[in-house]
Structure formats: structure tokens, C-alpha cells
C-alpha positions as CSV (number, residue, x, y, z in Angstrom):
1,X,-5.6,-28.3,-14.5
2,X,-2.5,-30.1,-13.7
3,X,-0.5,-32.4,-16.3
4,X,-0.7,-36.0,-16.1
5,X,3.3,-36.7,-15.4
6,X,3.2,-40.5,-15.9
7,X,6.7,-41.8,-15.4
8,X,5.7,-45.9,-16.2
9,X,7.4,-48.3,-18.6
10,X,4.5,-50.8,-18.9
11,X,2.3,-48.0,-19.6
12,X,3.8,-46.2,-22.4
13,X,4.4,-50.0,-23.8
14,X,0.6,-50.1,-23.9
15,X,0.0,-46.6,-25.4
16,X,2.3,-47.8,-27.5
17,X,0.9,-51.0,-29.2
18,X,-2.5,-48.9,-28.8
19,X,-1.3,-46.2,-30.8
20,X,0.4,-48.5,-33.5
21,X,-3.1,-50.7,-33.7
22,X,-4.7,-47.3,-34.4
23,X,-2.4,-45.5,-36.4
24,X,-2.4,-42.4,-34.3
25,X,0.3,-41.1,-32.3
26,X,0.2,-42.6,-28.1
27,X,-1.1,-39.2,-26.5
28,X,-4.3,-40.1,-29.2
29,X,-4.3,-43.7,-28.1
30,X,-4.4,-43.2,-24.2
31,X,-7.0,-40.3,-24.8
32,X,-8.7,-42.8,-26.9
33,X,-9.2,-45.0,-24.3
34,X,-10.0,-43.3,-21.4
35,X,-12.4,-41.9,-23.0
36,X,-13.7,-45.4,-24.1
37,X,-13.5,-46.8,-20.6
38,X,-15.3,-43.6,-19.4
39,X,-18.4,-44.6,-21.9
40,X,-18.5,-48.0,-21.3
41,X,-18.4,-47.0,-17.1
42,X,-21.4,-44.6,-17.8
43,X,-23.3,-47.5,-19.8
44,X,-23.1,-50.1,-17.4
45,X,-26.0,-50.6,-15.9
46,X,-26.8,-50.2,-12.0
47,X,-27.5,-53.4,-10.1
48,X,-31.1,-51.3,-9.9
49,X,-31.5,-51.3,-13.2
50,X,-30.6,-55.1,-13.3
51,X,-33.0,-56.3,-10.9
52,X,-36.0,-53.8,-12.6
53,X,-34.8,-55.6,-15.7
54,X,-34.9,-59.1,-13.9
55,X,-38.6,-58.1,-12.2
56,X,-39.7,-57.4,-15.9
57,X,-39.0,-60.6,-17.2
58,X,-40.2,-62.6,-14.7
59,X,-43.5,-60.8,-15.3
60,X,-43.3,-61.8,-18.7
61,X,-43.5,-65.6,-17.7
62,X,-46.9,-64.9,-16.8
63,X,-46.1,-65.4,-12.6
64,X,-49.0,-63.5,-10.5
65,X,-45.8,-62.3,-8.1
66,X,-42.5,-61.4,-8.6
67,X,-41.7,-62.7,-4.6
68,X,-40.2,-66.4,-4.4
69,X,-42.7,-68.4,-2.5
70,X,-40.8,-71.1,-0.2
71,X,-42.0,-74.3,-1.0
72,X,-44.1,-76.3,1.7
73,X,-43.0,-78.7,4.4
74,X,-45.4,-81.6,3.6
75,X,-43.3,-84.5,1.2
């Protein structure tokens, strides 16, 4: 696997303030947080899971059908 040769100020300013937050040294801190990011990524739901999500609540306001009915023309 190759190494990660990251040659960028503003980063290593981060990993920095990271790893002085943390107490740990700044390789610690970036692995820290990639690995964070990658979690939170994973448990993001899908916009599927959303809209099931959405679906099951509308149920739960007692509607006979999830589907919008448009409203009628007559006023």
C-alpha cells in the first residue's frame, strides 16, 4: 500500500490543533478522524431509508394512503 505523502501547510495546521485538542501526537489525530468521518459516512442514512422512514410516519397519522391526493377544482 502506498504512503500517504501529504505535502500541505493548512493541513498539518489542522492535524495539528486536532492533535493538541486530543493530546495525541498528529499521525493519531488525522487517523482519528478519518476514521470518524468514515463512521459517520457509513451511518448516514440513504435517501431510501429516509423516505421508508417518512412513509412510516405518515402511517402513524392514521392516513388510509401514503399518496398525496391533489385537491379538487370546485371552490
Amino acid at each position: 500500500m502506498d504512503k500517504l505523502p501529504i505535502r500541505d501547510d493548512g493541513l498539518d495546521d489542522l492535524a495539528q490543533i486536532l492533535a493538541e485538542m486530543l493530546g495525541v501526537s498528529k499521525a493519531d489525530a488525522v487517523r482519528l478522524a478519518l476514521r470518524n468521518e468514515i463512521e459517520r459516512q457509513r451511518s448516514t442514512p440513504t435517501i431510501d431509508d429516509q423516505i421508508a422512514a417518512l412513509r412510516e410516519k405518515v402511517k402513524s397519522y392514521g392516513y388510509k394512503s401514503p399518496r398525496i391526493v391533489p385537491p379538487s377544482r370546485k371552490r
